[in-house]
N, C-alpha and C positions, 0 to 999 in steps of 0.2 A: 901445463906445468910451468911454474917458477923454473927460471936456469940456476941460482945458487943454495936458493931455500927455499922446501915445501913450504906450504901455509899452516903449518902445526908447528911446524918449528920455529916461525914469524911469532905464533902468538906465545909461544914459549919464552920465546927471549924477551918478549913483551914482556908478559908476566915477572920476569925477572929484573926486570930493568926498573931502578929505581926511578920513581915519576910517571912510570906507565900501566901500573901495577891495578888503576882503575876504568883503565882504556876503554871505552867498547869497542868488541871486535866481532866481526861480523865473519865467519870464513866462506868465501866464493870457491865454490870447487867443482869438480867432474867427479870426483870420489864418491858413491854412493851409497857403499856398503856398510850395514849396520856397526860395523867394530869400525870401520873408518870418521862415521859421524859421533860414536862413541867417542874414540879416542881426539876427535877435534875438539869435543866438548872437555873432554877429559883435561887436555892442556890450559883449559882456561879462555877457549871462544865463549862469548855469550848467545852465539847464534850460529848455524849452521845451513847454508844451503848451496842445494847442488845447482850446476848448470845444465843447461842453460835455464836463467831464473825466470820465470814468470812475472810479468814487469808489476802487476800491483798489488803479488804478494812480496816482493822487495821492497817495493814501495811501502806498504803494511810493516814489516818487520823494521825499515829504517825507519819507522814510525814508533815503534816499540821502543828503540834503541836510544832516541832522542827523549821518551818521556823517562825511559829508567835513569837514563843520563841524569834530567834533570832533577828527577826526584831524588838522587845520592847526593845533585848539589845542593837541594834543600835541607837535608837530611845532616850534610855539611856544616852547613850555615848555624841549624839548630844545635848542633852541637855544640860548636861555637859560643853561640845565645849561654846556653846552661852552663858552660863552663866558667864564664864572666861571672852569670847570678853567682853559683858555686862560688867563685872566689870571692864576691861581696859579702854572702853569706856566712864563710867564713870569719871577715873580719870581726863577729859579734859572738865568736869564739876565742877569738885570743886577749889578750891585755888591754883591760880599757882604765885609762890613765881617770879614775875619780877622785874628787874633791871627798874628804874624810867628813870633813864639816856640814856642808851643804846638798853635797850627790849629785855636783853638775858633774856631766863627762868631759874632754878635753878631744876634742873635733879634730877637724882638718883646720889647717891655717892657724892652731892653737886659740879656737876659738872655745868660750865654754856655753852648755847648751842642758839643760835640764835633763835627766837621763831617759824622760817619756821623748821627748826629741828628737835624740840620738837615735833611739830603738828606731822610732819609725822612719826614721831618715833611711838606716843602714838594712831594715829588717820590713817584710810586708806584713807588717801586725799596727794595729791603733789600741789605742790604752780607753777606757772605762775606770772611771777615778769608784771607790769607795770607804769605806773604814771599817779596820776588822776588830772585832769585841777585845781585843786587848786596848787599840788606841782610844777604842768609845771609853772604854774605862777608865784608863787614867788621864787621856786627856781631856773627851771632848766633854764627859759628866763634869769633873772640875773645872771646866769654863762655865758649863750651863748654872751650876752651883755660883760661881762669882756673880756672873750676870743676875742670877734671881735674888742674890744679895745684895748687891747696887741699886735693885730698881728701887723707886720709892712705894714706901707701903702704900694702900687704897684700901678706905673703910669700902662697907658695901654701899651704903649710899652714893659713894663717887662713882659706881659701874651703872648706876640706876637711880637716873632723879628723882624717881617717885619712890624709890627705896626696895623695890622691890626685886 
């Protein structure tokens, strides 16, 4: 026995305690009554064992203890990661400063950049260029219509010296 505090009470105040709230805790004890390993658990241990321990199941269990450990600080870290994206991602939701004339967007550094760019700079997407049946129409027919109007005429003989 502890002289000032049981080992349930250690992990309770643990648990309580700002900063320690992710601790692992292992309880070592003589305690081995079901409602006693209950309520160890109960308090917030992540482990429980009686004494005296068996050295290479402690061993095993502070094995456990170090991979959970480390798997919450990965778990951590990714969070982290996504929260960042997240906030990137958000930026191609709010206010993007465009040129009314042109459609460049206005960057970092006040730099300006084509708005296929921009996207793929701030967003994981790439652009595939095409033209939809309204531009074909009024624009790109009335070019092809210039151009075939420009060319110079050609009898049939000029496609075929032999004329045919």
């Amino acid at each position: 026995m502890m002289p000032e505090l049981a080992g349930i009470e250690v992990c309770r105040k643990a648990r309580q305690t700002a900063g320690l709230e992710s601790l692992y805790i292992i309880l070592l004890t003589s305690r081995d009554s079901e409602e006693d390993i209950v309520a160890g658990l109960d308090t917030g241990a992540n482990d429980y064992i009686t004494k005296p321990p068996r050295r290479r199941e402690f061993a095993a269990r502070i094995g456990v203890g170090e991979r959970v450990v480390e798997l919450q600080s990965q778990l951590a870290q990714r969070v982290v990661e996504l929260e960042d994206a997240l906030s990137k991602v958000k930026t191609l939701q709010g206010l993007l400063p465009i040129c009314s004339y042109c459609k460049k967007i206005r960057g970092d550094g006040n730099y300006w950049k084509q708005v296929e760019g921009y996207i793929e700079e701030h967003a994981d997407v790439s652009f595939s260029h095409g033209i939809c049946p309204d531009c074909y129409d009024s624009i790109v027919e009335p070019q092809l219509a210039e151009l075939q109007s420009n060319l110079p005429s050609r009898s049939p003989t000029e496609d075929n010296e032999d004329g045919v």
